[in-house]
Phi, psi and omega in degrees: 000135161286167173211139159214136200219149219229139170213173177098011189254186211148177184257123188223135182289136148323081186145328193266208166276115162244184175206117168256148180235156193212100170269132202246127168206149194140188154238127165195191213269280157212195224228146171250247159253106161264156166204179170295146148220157152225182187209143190245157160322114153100332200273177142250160185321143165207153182294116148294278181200145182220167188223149164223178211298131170106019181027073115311123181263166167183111184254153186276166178278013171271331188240037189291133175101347219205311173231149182245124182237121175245166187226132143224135193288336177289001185241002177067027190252148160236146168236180171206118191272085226235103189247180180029063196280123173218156236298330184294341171271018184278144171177189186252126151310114158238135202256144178217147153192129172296090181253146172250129200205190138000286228219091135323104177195180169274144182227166187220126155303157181266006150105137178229148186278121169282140156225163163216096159320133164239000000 
């Protein structure tokens, strides 16, 4: 069975920081591509960034410039480095990943709350 399970997320002022983390565990083969979503109260889901294998990036254009999404591939983690944070990210973060295993699928995390205060 896979997992994929997200920490790092918290209340944070306007202007500041978090690190989110994305943990892949379980069994498998390899990883194709992971990345973020969030979903805001009331929103639809929408793509942050996501990286694939040989890390390649690709970002929405609200946080182009603001946030960094890394990999590391021996931990099976992605991270995402979210700076200058403002009251329009708060949603809840979800770690995706295309993984090939056991079971080859998309898998989704149960998600961590960004709030950013202004």
């Amino acid at each position: 069975q896979v997992q994929l399970v997200e920490s790092g997320g918290g209340l944070v002022q306007a202007g500041g920081s978090l690190r989110l983390s994305c943990a892949a565990s379980g069994s498998i083969f390899s990883i194709n591509t992971m990345g973020w979503y969030r979903q805001a109260p009331g929103k639809q889901r929408e793509l942050v960034a996501i990286i694939i294998t040989g890390g390649k990036t690709n970002y929405a254009d609200s946080v182009k410039g603001r946030f960094t999404i890394s990999r590391d591939n021996a931990k099976n983690t992605i991270y995402l480095q979210m700076n200058s944070l403002k009251p329009e990210d708060t949603a809840v973060y979800l770690c995706n990943a295309f993984i090939v295993g056991s079971r080859t699928s998309i898998y989704w995390g149960q998600g961590t709350q960004v709030t950013v205060s202004s």
